[in-house]
Each structure stands twice: as structure tokens, then as C-alpha cells.
N, C-alpha and C positions, 0 to 999 in steps of 0.2 A: 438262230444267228443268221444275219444277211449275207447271204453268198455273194462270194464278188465275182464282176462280170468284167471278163476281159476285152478290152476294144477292140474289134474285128479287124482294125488298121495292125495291132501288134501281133495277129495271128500269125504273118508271116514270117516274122521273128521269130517264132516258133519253131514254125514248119513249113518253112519257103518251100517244099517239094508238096506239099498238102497229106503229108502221113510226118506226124511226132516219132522222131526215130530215139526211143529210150537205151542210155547204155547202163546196161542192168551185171552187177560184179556179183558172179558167184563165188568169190571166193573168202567173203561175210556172210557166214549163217543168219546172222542176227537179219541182214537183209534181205537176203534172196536165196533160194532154195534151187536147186531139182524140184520139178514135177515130179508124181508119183508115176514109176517104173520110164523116169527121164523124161517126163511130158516136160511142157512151158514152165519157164522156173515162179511162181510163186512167195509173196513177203511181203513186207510194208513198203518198200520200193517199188516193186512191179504194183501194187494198191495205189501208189500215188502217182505213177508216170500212167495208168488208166485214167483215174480223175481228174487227172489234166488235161488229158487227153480230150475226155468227153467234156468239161470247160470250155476247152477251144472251140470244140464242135469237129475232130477230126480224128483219123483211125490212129492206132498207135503199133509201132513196130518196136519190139525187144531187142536190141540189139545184147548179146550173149558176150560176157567173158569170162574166165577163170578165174583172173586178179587183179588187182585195182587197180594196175599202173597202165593196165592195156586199155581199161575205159575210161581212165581219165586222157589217155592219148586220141582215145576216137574224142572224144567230145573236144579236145584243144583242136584236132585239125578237122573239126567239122563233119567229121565222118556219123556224128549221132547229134541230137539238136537238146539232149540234155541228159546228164547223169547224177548218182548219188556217192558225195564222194565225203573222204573224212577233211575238214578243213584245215589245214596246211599251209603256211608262207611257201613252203616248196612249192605247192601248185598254184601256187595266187594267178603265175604268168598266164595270160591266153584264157583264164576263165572268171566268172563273175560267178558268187556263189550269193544263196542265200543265207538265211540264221539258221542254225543247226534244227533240224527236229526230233534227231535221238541224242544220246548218251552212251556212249559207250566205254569199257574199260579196257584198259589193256592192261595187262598181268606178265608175271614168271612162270616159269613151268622149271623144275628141278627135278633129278633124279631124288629116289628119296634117301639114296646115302650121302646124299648134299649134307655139307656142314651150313650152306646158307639158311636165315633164317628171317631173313628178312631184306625187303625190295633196297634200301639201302647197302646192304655187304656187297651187292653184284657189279658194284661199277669199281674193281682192282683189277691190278695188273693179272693175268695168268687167267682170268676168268673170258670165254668165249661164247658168247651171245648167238644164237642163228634165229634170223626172220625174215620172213618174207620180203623181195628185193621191192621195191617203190611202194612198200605199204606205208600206212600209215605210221605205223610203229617204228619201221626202219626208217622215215622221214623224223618224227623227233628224236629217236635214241643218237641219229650222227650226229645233231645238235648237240644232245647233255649228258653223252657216254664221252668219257674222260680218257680212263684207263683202260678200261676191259677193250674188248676186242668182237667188231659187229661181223659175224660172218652171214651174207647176202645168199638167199638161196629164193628155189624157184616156185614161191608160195609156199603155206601153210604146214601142207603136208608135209613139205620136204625138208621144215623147218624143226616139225615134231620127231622124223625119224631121226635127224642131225641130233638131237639129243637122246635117245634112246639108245643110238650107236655107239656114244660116248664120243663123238665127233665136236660136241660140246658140253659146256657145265649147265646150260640156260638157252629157254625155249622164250622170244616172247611172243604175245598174239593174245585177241579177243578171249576176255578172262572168261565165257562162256565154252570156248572152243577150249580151251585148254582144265576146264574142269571135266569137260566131256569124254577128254584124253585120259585123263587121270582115273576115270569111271570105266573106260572099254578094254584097260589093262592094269595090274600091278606095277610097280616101279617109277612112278612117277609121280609129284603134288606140285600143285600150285601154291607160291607163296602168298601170304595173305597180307592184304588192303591191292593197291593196284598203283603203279606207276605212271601213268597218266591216264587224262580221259579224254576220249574222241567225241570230236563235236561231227555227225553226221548232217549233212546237208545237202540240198540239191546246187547242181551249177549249170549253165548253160556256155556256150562261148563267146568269150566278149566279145566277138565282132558283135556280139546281136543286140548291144547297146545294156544302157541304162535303164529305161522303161521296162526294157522286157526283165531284166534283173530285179524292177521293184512291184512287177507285177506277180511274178514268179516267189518272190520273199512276201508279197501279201497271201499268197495261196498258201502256202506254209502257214503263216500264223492261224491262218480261217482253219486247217486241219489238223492243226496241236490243238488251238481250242475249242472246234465242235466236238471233242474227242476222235476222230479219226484213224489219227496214229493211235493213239493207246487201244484203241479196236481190234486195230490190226495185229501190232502186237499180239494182245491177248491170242486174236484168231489163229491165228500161226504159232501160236505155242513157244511164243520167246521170252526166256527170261535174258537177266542180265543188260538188259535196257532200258533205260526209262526215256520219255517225252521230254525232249526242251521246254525250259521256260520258255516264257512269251518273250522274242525280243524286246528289248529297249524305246520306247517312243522314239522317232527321229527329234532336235531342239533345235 
């Protein structure tokens, strides 16, 4: 496959300080890890903000956070020059994204003397939801949560103990992360199929135009289809995600 070469004029759109400043969220397993014994975090994100990296021709810095709402904030005020974020009308503002290059689910977590038994019973009155505050998840459930009741906490963790406490009836979150829960103790199951699916993507900030957005969405495609990402995946030991399709031709 022809690797595409980006035009030295859009490098600075990039990286106007001449280091790719990547905001890398640890708070999806599926993308990025801890290093072992807390080195450099590690995944198909940190994989792909180096290849572009070395694309450009220029060093790349990790910028680090806990959960998605902190790095999507660095990359809207310019504080990193690009991140990997779930695609959302809520973030459309201040960033330009690509076509997704993962797949991801998101699921239920129930105590297991739930009478729930399925992703549909959870949206009534009396039932109490906790997820992570500007995640993904808590971006479409205020959208198509009717009845029940979204209680906002402070990432993942803190979302999983809120249901173990009985603080609530329903956990939701990356149906990987929450089967993993269900495996490191008794007392809990995840319901079965998934409530939406997260289109993972790269974004940069729109000041930095349209070119760099569709140079940025060509690089994407070159590394769903030389297999790249599925590499990576594999290499990191992920399941529960699959590779985007190819986008759509532009007409």
C-alpha cells in the first residue's frame, strides 16, 4: 500500500512548536494503558500518535490524563495538537475529527440480584445509572435516558464502586471494562448485547483548518487498511474492539 506523504507546508499544523504534543486518555483500556510498573502508557493510540509522529518527521510528547473529558479539553484549547476521542455532537465544538478507527461497545453492569434482564428495562423511573462525568457514555445516555436517573461521577472507577455500594442499580462503561469487573469479583454481570457503539477517532483542533483534518482522516484510512490498527490491537492484547470500516468515498 502507498503511504501517504504529508506536505511539509501542513507540518505546522500539526506541530507549530516542532514536537506533536499527543493527548493520550487512560481512562479506556481498549486505548491506552500504564506502562508496566507505571512506565509510558502503551495501546493503539499511543501506536498511532508515534506514526504520525514519525510521518511528520518530528518528536512526539504524550500528553497524560485519567479521562476523556480532560483530553478532550487539552486538545479544544490547544493545550496538545491532537487526541483520540469517542465521536460525539457534544464535542463537535472546537475540534475537527476524523472517521472513527475503532469500535467500541458500551454496556450495563448490574448487581446480580437485579431483576433487570435486559438493556431495554433500564431506562424507568426509580432505576439510577452512574458513569463517568464527560465520557462518552454519559454524552449519549443525556440524549436517550428518558426516565431513569444519570448519576455523574468521577470516572470509571468510581462509577463501578457506585454500583457495588448500592448507590445505584446500573453501572454503564466499555462492555470490556465491565466484563473485567464482573471477573475480579462476585456480585455483579453485565447485561447482554450493548447499548450503543463508540466510534473512536482521532481529532485535532479546528483552528488548525481543514487540510490538516483531511490529511489527518487519510492517515486513518492508510492504517485501518495496511492492518495497523488490528496489529495493534492484537499486540496489546485487546479484545472487545474491532477496526472501522473504510470510510465512505467523499461524492
Amino acid at each position: 500500500m502507498t503511504q501517504q506523504q504529508i506536505a511539509p507546508a501542513l507540518v505546522p499544523a500539526f506541530a507549530p512548536d516542532g514536537t506533536l504534543r499527543a493527548s493520550i486518555n487512560l481512562g479506556n483500556p481498549i486505548l491506552a494503558q500504564r506502562g508496566p510498573e507505571g512506565g509510558e502508557p502503551v495501546g493503539v493510540s499511543v501506536d498511532l500518535a508515534y506514526a504520525f509522529g514519525q510521518r511528520l518527521g518530528v518528536p512526539v510528547e504524550l500528553v497524560v490524563f485519567e479521562k476523556a473529558a480532560a483530553s478532550v479539553e487539552a486538545v479544544k484549547a490547544e493545550k496538545a495538537d491532537l487526541g483520540f476521542f469517542a465521536v460525539d455532537p457534544a464535542r463537535s465544538e472546537g475540534l475537527l475529527f476524523t472517521a472513527p478507527y475503532v469500535l467500541i461497545e458500551g454496556s450495563y453492569l448490574v448487581r446480580e440480584s437485579s431483576a433487570l434482564a435486559g438493556n431495554g428495562e433500564v431506562d424507568v423511573e426509580g432505576t439510577r445509572i452512574s458513569v463517568g462525568s464527560g465520557s462518552a457514555y454519559d454524552l449519549f445516555l443525556t440524549r436517550a435516558i428518558e426516565a431513569a436517573e444519570i448519576v455523574r461521577l468521577q470516572g470509571a472507577p468510581a462509577a463501578l464502586a457506585a454500583l457495588r455500594e448500592g448507590e445505584v442499580e446500573v453501572a454503564a462503561g466499555i462492555r470490556q471494562l465491565l466484563e473485567g469487573e464482573a471477573r475480579r469479583a462476585p456480585g455483579v454481570r453485565v447485561l447482554p448485547g450493548r447499548f450503543m457503539v463508540i466510534q473512536q477517532a482521532m481529532g485535532i483542533p479546528a483552528a488548525r483548518g481543514t487540510a490538516a483534518q483531511e490529511a489527518l482522516a487519510s492517515f486513518v484510512e492508510e492504517m485501518k487498511a495496511s492492518g495497523f490498527v488490528a496489529d495493534a490491537l492484537e499486540r496489546h492484547g485487546i479484545e472487545g474492539a474491532l477496526v472501522a470500516p473504510a470510510a465512505p468515498l467523499p461524492v
